[in-house]
C-alpha positions in Angstrom: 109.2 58.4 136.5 112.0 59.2 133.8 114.3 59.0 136.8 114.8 55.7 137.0 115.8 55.3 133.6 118.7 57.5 134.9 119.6 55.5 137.5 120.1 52.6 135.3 122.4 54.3 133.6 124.3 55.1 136.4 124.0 52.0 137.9 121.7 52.9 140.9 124.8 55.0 142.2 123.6 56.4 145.8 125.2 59.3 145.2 122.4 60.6 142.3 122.0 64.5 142.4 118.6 64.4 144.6 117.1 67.6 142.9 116.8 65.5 139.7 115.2 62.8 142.1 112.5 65.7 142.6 112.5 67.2 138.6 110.6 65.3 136.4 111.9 67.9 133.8 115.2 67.5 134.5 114.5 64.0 134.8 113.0 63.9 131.2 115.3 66.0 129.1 118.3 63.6 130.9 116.7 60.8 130.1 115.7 62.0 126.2 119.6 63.7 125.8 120.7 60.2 127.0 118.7 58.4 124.6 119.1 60.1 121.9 123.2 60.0 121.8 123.4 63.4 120.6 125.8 65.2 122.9 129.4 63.7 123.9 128.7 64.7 127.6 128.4 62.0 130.7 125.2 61.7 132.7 126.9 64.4 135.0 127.8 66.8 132.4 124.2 66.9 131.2 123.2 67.6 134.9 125.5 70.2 135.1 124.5 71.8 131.9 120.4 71.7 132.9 121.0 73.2 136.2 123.5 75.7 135.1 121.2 77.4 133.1 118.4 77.0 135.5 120.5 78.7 138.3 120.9 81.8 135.7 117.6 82.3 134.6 117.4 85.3 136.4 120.4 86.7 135.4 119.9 89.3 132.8 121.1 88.5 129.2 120.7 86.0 126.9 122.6 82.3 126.0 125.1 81.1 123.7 126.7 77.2 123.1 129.9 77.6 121.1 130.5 74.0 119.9 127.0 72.9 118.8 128.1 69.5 117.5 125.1 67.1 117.2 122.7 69.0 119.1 122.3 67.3 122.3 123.4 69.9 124.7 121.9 72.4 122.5 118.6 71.1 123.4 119.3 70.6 127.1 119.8 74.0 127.5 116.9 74.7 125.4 114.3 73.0 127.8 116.2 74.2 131.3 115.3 77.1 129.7 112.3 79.1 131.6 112.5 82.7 130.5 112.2 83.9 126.6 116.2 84.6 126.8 117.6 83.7 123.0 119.9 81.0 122.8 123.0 81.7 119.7 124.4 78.3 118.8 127.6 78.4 117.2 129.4 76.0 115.1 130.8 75.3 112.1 129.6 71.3 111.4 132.6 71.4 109.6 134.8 69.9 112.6 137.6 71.2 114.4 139.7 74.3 112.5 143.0 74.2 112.7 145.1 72.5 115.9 148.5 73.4 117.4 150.8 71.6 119.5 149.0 72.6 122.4 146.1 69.8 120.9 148.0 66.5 121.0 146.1 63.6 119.4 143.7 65.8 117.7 143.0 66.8 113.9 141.3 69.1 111.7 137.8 68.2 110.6 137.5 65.5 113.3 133.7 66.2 115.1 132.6 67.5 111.9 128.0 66.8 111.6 125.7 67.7 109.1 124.3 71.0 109.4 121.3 70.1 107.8 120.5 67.2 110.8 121.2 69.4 113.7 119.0 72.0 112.3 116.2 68.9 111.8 117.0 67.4 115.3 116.5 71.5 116.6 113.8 72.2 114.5 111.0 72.3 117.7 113.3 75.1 119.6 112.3 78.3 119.6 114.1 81.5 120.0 117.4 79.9 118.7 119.6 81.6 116.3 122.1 79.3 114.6 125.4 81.1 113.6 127.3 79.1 110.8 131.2 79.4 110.7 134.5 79.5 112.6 134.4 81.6 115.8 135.4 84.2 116.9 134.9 85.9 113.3 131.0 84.7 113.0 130.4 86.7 116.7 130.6 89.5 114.1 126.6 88.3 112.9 124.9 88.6 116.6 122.9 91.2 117.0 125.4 93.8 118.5 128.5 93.2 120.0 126.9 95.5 123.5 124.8 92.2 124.2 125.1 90.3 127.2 125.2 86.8 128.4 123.8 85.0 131.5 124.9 81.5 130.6 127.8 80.3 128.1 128.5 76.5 127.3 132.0 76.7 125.7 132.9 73.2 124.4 135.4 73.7 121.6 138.0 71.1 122.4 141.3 73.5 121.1 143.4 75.7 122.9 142.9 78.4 120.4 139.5 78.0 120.1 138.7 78.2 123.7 140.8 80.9 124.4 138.9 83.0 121.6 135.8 81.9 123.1 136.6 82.8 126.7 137.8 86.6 125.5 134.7 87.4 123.7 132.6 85.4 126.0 134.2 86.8 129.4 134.0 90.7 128.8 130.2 90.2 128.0 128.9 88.3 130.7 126.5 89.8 133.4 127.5 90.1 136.8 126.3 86.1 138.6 126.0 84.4 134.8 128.2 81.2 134.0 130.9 80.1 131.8 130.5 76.5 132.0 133.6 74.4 130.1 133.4 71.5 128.5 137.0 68.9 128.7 138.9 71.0 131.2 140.2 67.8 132.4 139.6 65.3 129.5 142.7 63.6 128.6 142.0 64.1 124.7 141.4 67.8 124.9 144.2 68.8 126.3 144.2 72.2 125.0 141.2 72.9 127.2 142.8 73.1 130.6 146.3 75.1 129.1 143.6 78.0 128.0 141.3 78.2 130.8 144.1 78.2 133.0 146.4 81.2 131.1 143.3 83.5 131.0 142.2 83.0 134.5 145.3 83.2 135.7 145.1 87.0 136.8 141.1 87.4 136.7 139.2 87.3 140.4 136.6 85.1 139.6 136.1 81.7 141.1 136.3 78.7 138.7 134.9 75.7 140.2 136.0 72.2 139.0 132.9 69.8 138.4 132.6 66.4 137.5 133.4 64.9 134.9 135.9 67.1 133.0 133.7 70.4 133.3 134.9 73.7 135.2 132.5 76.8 135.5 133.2 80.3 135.7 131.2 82.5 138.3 131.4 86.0 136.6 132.1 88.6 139.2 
């Protein structure tokens, strides 16, 4: 079973999510994310991700991933995926835009990919729209800015761009869907944590800490 691939990884730790234990699914895409080195998220992250978007499949609206980078997550969420909801994949391959002060030991165009490979490594998903440029101006091409969202993967490493992220994302999110953060507590994003922090700071809904560096929004 793809599992134990898994628990190599982790080295057998006794702590392993159980539900994976039980999801050969789960277990598979894990295992082919893991394999593949596509997506700069631990073992943890990538559980996180799979059963965020299974917990919101019945939450009306559809799905975005705003920091596509090499695809990896991108097709995580693709195969948690169990309803015909789109899935808008944002990016601009051309690396991180502009940083401030608030971004210490990071610089423009670092993370930059090929367009042309992620769209080749993607190429099997269906219902997938990819949406080439810097945000928030490409949110401009979706469909209509009255859409909602059951599930969000924000993972955009700035302060600016995650807060630009988080108020487009935020106002358009069903009632129970999830803003799930990539690097709220990585120690080379530190950006991340400033922004999520400043616009949560007066909204009611509970952010949840996760492991490793994630947080997740419940919308309210």
């Amino acid at each position: 079973m793809s599992i134990k691939y898994i628990e190599q990884q982790v080295k057998m730790n006794p702590f392993w999510n159980n539900a994976i234990r039980e999801d050969n699914l789960a277990a598979l895409t894990l295992e082919t994310a893991y394999q593949d080195n596509r997506a700069a998220l631990s073992i943890a992250e990538m559980t996180n991700l799979f059963k965020g978007v299974v917990r919101t499949q019945n939450i009306p609206g559809d799905i975005a991933e705003v920091g596509v980078y090499k695809g990896g997550g991108s097709k995580i969420i693709a195969r948690a995926r169990q309803t015909d909801k789109h899935l808008y994949l944002f990016d601009s391959f051309e690396g991180l835009p502009e940083v401030s002060t608030q971004d210490p030991g990071l610089e423009v165009g670092q993370m930059a990919v090929s367009f042309e490979n992620v769209q080749d490594y993607l190429q099997e998903i269906p219902n997938k729209t990819f949406i080439k440029g810097m945000f928030p101006q490409t949110a401009e091409l979706l469909p209509s800015q009255e859409m909602k969202f059951s599930f969000v993967h924000l993972d955009m490493d700035t302060y600016q761009s995650t807060l630009e992220g988080l108020k487009y994302f935020y106002p358009r999110m069903s009632k129970g869907g999830f803003i799930l953060m990539h690097d709220y507590n990585s120690i080379s994003c530190r950006g991340v944590q400033k922004a999520v922090d400043e616009f949560f700071f007066d909204k009611p809904d509970p952010l949840i800490e996760l492991f490793h560096t994630q947080i997740l929004c419940v919308k309210f």
